[in-house]
C-alpha positions as CSV (number, residue, x, y, z in Angstrom):
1,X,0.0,0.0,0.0
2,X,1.6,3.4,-1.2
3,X,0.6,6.7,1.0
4,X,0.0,9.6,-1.4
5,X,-0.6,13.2,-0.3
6,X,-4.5,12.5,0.1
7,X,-4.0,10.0,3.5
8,X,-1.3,12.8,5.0
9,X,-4.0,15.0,4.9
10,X,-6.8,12.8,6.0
11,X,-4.0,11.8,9.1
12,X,-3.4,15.8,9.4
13,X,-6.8,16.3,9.6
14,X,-7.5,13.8,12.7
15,X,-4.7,15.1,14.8
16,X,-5.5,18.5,14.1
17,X,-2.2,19.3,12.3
18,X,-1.8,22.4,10.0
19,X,1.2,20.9,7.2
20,X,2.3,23.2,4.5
21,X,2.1,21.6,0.8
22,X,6.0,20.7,1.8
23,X,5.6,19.0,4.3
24,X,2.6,17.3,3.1
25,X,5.1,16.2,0.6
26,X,7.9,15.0,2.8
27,X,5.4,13.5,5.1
28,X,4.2,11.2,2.2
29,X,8.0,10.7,1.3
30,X,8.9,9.3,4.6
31,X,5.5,7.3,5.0
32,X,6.3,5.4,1.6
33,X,10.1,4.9,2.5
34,X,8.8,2.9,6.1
35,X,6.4,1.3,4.7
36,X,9.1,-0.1,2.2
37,X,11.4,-1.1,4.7
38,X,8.4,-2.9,6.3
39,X,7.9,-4.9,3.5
40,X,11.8,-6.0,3.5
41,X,11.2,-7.3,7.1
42,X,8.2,-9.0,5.8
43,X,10.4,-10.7,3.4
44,X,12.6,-12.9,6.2
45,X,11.2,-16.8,6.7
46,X,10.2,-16.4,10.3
47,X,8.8,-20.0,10.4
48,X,11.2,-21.0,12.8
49,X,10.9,-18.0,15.2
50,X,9.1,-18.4,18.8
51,X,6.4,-15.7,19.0
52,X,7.4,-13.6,22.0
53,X,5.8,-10.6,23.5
54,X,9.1,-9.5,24.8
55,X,12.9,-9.4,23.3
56,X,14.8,-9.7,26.5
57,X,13.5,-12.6,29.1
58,X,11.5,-10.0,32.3
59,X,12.0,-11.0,35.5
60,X,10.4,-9.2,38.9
61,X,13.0,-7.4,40.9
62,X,10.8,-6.7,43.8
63,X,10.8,-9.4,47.1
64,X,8.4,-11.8,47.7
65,X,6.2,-10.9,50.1
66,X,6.4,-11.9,53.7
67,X,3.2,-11.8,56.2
68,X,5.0,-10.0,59.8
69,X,3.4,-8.6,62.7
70,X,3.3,-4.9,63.3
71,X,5.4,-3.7,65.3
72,X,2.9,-1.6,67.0
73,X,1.7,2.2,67.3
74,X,4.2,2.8,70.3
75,X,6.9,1.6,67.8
76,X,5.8,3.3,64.8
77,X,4.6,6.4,66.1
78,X,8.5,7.1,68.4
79,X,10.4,9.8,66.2
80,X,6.8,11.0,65.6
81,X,6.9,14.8,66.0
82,X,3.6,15.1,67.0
83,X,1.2,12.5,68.1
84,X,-2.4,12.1,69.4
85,X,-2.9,8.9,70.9
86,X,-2.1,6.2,68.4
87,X,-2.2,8.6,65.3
88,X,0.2,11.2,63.6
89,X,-0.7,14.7,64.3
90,X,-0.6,16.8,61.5
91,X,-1.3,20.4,60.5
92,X,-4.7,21.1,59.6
93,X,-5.0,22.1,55.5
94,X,-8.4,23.6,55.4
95,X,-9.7,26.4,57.9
């Protein structure tokens, strides 16, 4: 499929682009020249290739996690600047 000046403007048009009538050109240029280099790729035997969603193997670098028991408000709440009971006491933000 070749892209003429007719589709840049039609693709122009949906993403609200103003092109001059040189760029409309290049545009189409560079459109036709990936689109050819697509087709090349098209060309390899891939017959043999595993389908992968990925090029490099992904692996999770986060721990597993592990159930432990709190160490408590009294614990938590120690460097606390302020504290109310078992809560952080903060600043009001509205007046």
């Amino acid at each position: 499929m070749a892209i003429d000046i007719k589709h840049v403007e039609h693709v122009a048009l949906l993403g609200r682009l103003r092109l001059s009538d040189e760029e409309k050109l290049a545009l189409t240029a560079d459109l036709n020249n990936i689109l050819q280099y697509v087709e090349k790729i098209n060309e390899l035997d891939t017959t043999q290739v595993e389908a992968t969603s990925h090029i490099l193997p992904i692996r999770n670098v986060t721990r597993p996690d592990v159930v432990k028991p709190s160490p408590g408000p009294d614990v938590m709440l120690a460097n606390a600047p302020d504290r109310e009971e078992s809560f952080f006491r903060v600043p009001p933000i509205m007046e």
